[in-house]
Structures are given as C-alpha cells and as structure tokens.
C-alpha positions, 0 to 999 in steps of 0.5 A, spaced: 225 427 663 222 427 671 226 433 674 231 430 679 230 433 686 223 430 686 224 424 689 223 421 683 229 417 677 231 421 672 231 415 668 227 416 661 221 413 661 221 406 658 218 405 652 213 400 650 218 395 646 224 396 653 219 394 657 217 387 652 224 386 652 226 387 659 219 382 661 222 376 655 228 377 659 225 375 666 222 369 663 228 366 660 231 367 667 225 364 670 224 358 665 231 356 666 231 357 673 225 352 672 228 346 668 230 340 671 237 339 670 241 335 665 240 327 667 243 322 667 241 315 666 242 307 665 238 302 661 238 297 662 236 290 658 234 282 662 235 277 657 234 269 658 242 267 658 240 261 654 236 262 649 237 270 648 230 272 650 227 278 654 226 277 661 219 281 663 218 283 670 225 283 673 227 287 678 233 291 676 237 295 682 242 300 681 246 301 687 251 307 689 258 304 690 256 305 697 251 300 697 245 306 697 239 303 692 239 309 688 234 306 683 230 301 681 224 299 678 221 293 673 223 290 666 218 291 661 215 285 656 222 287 652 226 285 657 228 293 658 228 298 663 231 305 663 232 308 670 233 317 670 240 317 676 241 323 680 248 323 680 253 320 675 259 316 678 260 309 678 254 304 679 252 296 681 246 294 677 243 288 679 236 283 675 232 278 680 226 274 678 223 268 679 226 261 676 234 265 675 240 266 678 241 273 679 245 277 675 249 283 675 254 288 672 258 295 673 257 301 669 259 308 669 255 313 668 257 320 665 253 326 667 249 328 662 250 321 659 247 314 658 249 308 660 247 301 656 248 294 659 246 287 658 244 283 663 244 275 663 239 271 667 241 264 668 235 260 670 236 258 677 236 249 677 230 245 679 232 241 686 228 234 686 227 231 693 231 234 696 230 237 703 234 243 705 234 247 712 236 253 712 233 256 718 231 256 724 224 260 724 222 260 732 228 263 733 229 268 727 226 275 726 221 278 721 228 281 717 231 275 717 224 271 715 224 276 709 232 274 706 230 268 707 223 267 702 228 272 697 234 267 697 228 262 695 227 266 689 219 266 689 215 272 688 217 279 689 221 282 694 220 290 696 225 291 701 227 297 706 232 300 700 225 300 695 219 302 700 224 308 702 224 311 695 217 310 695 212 316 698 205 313 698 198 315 701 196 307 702 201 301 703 197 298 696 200 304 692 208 301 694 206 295 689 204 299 684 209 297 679 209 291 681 208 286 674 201 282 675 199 287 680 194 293 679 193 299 684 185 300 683 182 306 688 176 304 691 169 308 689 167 312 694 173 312 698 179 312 693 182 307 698 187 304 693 188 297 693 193 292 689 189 287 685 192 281 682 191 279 675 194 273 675 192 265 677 184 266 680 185 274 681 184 273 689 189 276 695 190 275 702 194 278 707 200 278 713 202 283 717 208 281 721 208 273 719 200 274 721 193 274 718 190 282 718 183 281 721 182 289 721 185 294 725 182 298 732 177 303 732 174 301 726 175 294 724 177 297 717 180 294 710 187 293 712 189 299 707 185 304 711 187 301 718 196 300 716 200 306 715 205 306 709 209 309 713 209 304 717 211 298 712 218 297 711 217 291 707 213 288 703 213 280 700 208 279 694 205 273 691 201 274 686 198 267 685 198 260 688 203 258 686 208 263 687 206 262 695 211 259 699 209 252 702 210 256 709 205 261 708 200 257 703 195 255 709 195 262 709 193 264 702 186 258 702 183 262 706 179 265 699 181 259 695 187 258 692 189 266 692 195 271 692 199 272 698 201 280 700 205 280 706 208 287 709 212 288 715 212 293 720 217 296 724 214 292 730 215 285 726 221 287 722 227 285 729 221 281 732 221 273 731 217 271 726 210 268 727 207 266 721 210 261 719 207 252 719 211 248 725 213 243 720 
C-alpha cells in the first residue's frame, strides 16, 4: 500500500496475473475493434437458358434500387459468381455476355444474409443480310459511341459505373478480371499491361476513338503516358473476331489482333473520331 498524500494511488499494486488479465482484455477489445463487420452477400449463377449450362465469363451487375452499381464482377467457368454487398436491402442483378440477350432478377438481401439467384441467358438471334443504322457517328459523342458498341453485344464493356469502384495505378490493371485477359508487370518498370490469350494473343490500342501513338514528353507506352484516373471507360476485344467491322482496320495494324479502347473525359461528351465513314 503507497501512502496517500504522496501524489501517488493508494491502489494495491497489480499483480502479475491482474495485469495478464487486464492485457487479454485490451486485445479483445482490439480484435473486435478490428474485425470487419457482418456482410452480406448475392450469389449468383449464369446459365444457357436453352441447354441449362453454365455461362463463364458474363458480366454480372448488382445495382442498388437507386441504380448505383453496388458490385460487379465476372462469371467463372461454372458459370458462378459471389459478389460481398456493403448494405442489405433490395437489389437488380443483371448478366451480359456476348451471343445472349441480357438477363436479370431481384433479390433481397438480409444483413448478415445470402441471396441466390439463377440467371438465364437466352442466346441472342443471329441477323442475316440485313443492315441496320442505328446511329449517326458524325454527330454522336464518345459516350454515345460506347452504348452503341454494347447494345451490339461484342466484346466487354467497363463503363463509368465499373472503372469508378476501380483504384488502380495503370489504366491496364482496370481489365484485370477480365475472362481472356492477363494484367502481367512489366520487368524493370513493373508497368503492368493487359495481355490477351485469346486468337493470335496480340493487342492494339484507341484512345478516344484514336490510335495511341505515345504521349508527350516521353513518347512512352500508352500505360505510362495515360493516367487511370483519367479513363472513364474501357471497350475490350480480346480477339479479332470480337472487333467491331468500324474499328477492325484499327486492329491490323499488327496482324489480326485485339482491340482495347479507353475513353477519357476529353473523348467522352466529344463526337466520336475513330470510326470507318462507310
């Protein structure tokens, strides 16, 4: 016992095992502190709605009920996706992928909860001899160009939704989920740029409807010259035969290659320049 009058507690000094007891407390406290809260989560599952087999590499979007993209991600080869929710609440869960029409559902998801839905793709119908203008692409602005090309149902479509969820260094690292595409770093600058291993495993690249010669004061790589947090949207074509006929001249300029085209602000409410007259 210390005197009081001291300046000092008259508290009995703590013992050995008080003061193990007291630091297990302080951890707890601190783990619990740490841990991440109860989530919630939708799973998801694409299927061919004719045969009843799995559709890998969809898209799947889950939108809030004000029409913010809350998740998104793709379909694996099972045609499976699980996607962590930050809220519960009432959700639209869409699927697109080339060669379907788009599907979709509503789920409601509990806290702490999991949501299952089966989404099913009809395949999208094949056109023959027929043309069909549905544009005009002098007049029509970077964003409108996009839509366009997505209505379409060729390639993958990042709109501004998806690249904003995204923080990445390179504009490359924004396709890194991408079915068909792998984001490899660069030896000696750990630049990393997409790669795709689809068709004669080549890319080309637009920016803004326009090929990317390199950009001022160095002239470099495109994923060293473009800023991602410039990029508000990305078109992928991971090979040839997925390139629009409009931008296919653009995609020989190595052979027959893949096409990425990213949009910035400056092409995105600007009139599109990067596609054929005819």
């Amino acid at each position: 016992m210390l005197l009081s009058g001291t300046g000092f507690s008259t508290t009995p000094a703590a013992t050995g095992d008080d003061v193990n007891v007291r630091i297990a407390g302080s951890l707890c406290i601190l783990l619990l502190a740490a841990a991440p809260g109860a989530a919630q989560t939708v799973r998801v599952s694409v299927v061919d709605q004719a045969s009843g087999g799995p559709v890998a590499g969809a898209m799947v979007r889950v939108e809030a009920e004000d029409g913010d993209l809350a998740q998104a991600g793709f379909s694996d080869e099972h045609g499976e996706i699980e996607l962590r929710l930050d809220d519960p609440g009432r959700y639209a869960v869409g699927a697109a992928r080339a060669g379907y029409l788009p599907g979709a559902d509503t789920v409601e998801v509990q806290a702490s909860g999991r949501a299952t839905t089966v989404l099913r793709l009809r395949p999208r119908p094949l056109a023959l001899d027929t043309v069909t203008v549905v544009a005009s692409r002098e007049r029509e602005v970077g964003k409108q160009t996009f839509e366009r090309r997505w209505a379409a149902g060729n390639g993958i479509y990042l709109d501004s939704a998806y690249v904003e969820r995204r923080r990445v260094l390179f504009p490359g690292e924004l396709l890194s989920s991408v079915p068909g595409i792998e984001v490899l770093a660069e030896h000696g600058t750990g630049v990393r740029r997409p790669v795709t291993r689809r068709g004669n495993q080549c890319l080309a690249y637009l920016v803004n409807g326009l090929p990317f010669y390199g950009g001022w004061p160095r002239w470099g790589p495109l994923e060293q010259t473009l800023r991602s947090g410039d990029v508000v949207a990305v078109e992928v074509y991971r090979e040839f035969d997925e390139v629009p006929a409009e931008l296919q001249r653009h995609a020989r300029a190595r052979g027959r290659c893949g096409l990425i085209v990213y949009w910035t602000e400056d092409g995105w409410d600007s009139p599109s320049r990067g596609a054929d007259p005819d």
